[in-house]
N, C-alpha and C positions, 0 to 999 in steps of 0.2 A: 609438513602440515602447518607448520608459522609462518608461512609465504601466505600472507593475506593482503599484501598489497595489494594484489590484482583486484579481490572483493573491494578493497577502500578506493583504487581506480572507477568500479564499475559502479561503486557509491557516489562519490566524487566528495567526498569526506575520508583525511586521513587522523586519525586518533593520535591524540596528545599519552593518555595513559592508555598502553598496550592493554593491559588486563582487563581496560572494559570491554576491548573487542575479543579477547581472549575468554573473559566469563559469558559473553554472549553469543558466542557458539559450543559452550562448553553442556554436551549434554547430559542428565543426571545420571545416569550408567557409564560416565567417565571415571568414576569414584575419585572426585576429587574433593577439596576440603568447600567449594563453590559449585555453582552452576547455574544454567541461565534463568530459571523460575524466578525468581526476582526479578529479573530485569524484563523477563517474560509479561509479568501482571502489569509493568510500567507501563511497557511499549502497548501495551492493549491496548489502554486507556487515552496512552497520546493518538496512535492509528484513529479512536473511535473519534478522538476529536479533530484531527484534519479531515479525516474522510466526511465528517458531519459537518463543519466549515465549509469544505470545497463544495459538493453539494450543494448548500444555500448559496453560494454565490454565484454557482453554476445556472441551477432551475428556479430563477426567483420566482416564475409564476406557480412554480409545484405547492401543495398543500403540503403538508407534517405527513400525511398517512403515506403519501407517495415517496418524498422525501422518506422515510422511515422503509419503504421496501426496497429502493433504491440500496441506501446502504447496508443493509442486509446481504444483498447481494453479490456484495465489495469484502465486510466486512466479515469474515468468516474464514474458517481453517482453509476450503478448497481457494480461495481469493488470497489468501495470503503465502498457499503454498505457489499459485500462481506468481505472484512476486517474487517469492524466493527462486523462483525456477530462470528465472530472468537477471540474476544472480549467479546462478549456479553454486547458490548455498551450501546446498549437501557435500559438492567437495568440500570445505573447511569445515565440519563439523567436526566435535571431538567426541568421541563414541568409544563402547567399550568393543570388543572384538564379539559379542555374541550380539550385541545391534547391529555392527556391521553387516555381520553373516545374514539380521533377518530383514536384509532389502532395507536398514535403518534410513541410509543418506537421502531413499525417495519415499519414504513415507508423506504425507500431506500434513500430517498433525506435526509430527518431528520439525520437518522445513515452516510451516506455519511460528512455530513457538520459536525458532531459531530466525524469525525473520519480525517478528513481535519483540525479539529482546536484541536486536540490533537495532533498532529504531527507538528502543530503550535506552543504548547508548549513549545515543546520537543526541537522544534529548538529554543528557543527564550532561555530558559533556561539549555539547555546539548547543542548548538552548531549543526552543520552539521553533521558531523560523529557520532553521537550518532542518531539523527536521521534518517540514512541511515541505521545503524545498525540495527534497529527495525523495519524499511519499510523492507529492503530486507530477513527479517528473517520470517517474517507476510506473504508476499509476496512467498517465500519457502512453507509454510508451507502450504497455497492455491492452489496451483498451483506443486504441487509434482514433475511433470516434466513437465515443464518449455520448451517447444519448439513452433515452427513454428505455427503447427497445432493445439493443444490444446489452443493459445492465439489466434485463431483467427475463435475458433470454431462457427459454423454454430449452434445456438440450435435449429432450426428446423429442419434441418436434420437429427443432433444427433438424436433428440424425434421420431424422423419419422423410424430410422434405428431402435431403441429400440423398439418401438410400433410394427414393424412388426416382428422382431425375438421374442418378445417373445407374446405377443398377436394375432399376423398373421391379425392388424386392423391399421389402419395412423389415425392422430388425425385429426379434423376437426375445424376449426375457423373461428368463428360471431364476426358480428360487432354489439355491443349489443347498443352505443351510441357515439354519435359523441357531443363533447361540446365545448363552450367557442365562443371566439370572432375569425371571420374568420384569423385575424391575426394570433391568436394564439389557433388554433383549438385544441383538445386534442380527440383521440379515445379510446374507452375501447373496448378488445377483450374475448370474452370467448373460451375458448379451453374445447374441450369435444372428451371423447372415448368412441366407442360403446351409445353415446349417454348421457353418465356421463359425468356431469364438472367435471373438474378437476381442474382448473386455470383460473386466469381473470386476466388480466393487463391493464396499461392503458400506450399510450406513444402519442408523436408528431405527427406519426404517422400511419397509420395500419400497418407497415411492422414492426416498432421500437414495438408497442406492440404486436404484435404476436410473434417476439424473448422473448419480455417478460415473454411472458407467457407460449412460449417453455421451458424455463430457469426455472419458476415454478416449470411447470409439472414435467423435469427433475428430480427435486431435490425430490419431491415428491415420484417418483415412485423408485428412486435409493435409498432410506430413505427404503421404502418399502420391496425392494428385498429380 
């Protein structure tokens, strides 16, 4: 598990003090005397500011409100675990054995926050512009083109347009459980075609997990083609 070169290869940033890259894959159920929440809240802060730079200097004719949904939709646990997925984060994490066991290394929130405090690092010890360097490059390589509509795409309707050109079927979505305390209600959606699951997500809620689980399927059936 200390073989993280390959991560710092696939960075293109290799770490002067081991233990920054070492506290920032270090998850809090590693019981260790550290962990990445520190460096978690940095790396937010630095992401929210390159992603809001690149941005403006991307759409300069965009207004602020645009500008502001845009990176919303960059900006967030499912877009950062998409970065870390591009990574292959989750192997280098350091986890305790009951995280392991519960699907920990692909969680979205887990690879988000592990991908928030590696770019935590990055800034703390290479400075801003090396960390811009490496988000906008990560960032390129997700997102191939980079415009209007593709950053602010609809994954239900994508799934919907795909499902009927090439199946001539729309998917369908249950709500298989509703949890938690009213404050902080959480929903799980199952998505099925032709009566096949395909996907399950869980979000805030029904509309947030049913994108979820659009966003699944997506990935799932365009893997497939």
């Amino acid at each position: 598990m200390d073989n993280y070169s390959q991560l710092e290869r696939q960075l293109g940033y290799v770490f002067n003090d081991k233990q920054l890259i070492i506290e920032a894959l270090t998850h809090r159920s590693f019981k260790k005397p550290y962990n990445n929440e520190r460096l978690e809240f940095l790396g937010d802060a630095v992401l929210d500011l390159i992603v809001g730079e690149y941005l403006y200097n991307k759409f300069k004719d965009s207004d602020e409100g645009t500008l502001s949904k845009i990176r919303a939709s960059l900006v967030n646990e499912s877009g950062f675990a998409l970065l870390a997925k591009i990574l292959n984060l989750g192997k280098y994490i350091y986890l305790s054995l009951a995280e392991e066991n519960n699907e920990g290394r692909t969680k979205p929130s887990l690879l988000s926050n592990a991908f928030e405090a590696i770019i935590g690092a990055i800034y703390i010890e290479g400075g801003l512009e090396t960390a811009r360097k490496i988000v906008i490059k990560l960032l390129e390589e997700c997102y191939p083109t980079i415009d209007l509509q593709t950053l602010s795409r609809d994954y239900k309707t994508a799934l919907q347009e795909l499902t009927q050109a090439k199946y001539g079927v729309t998917p369908d979505y249950e709500l298989v459980r509703a949890f938690g305390p009213d404050h902080k209600k959480e929903f799980e959606i199952s998505l099925t075609l032709n009566g096949k699951e395909i996907a399950t997500a869980q979000g805030k809620s029904k509309k947030e997990a049913q994108q979820k689980a659009a966003k699944s399927a997506l990935d799932i059936l365009l893997q497939g083609k």
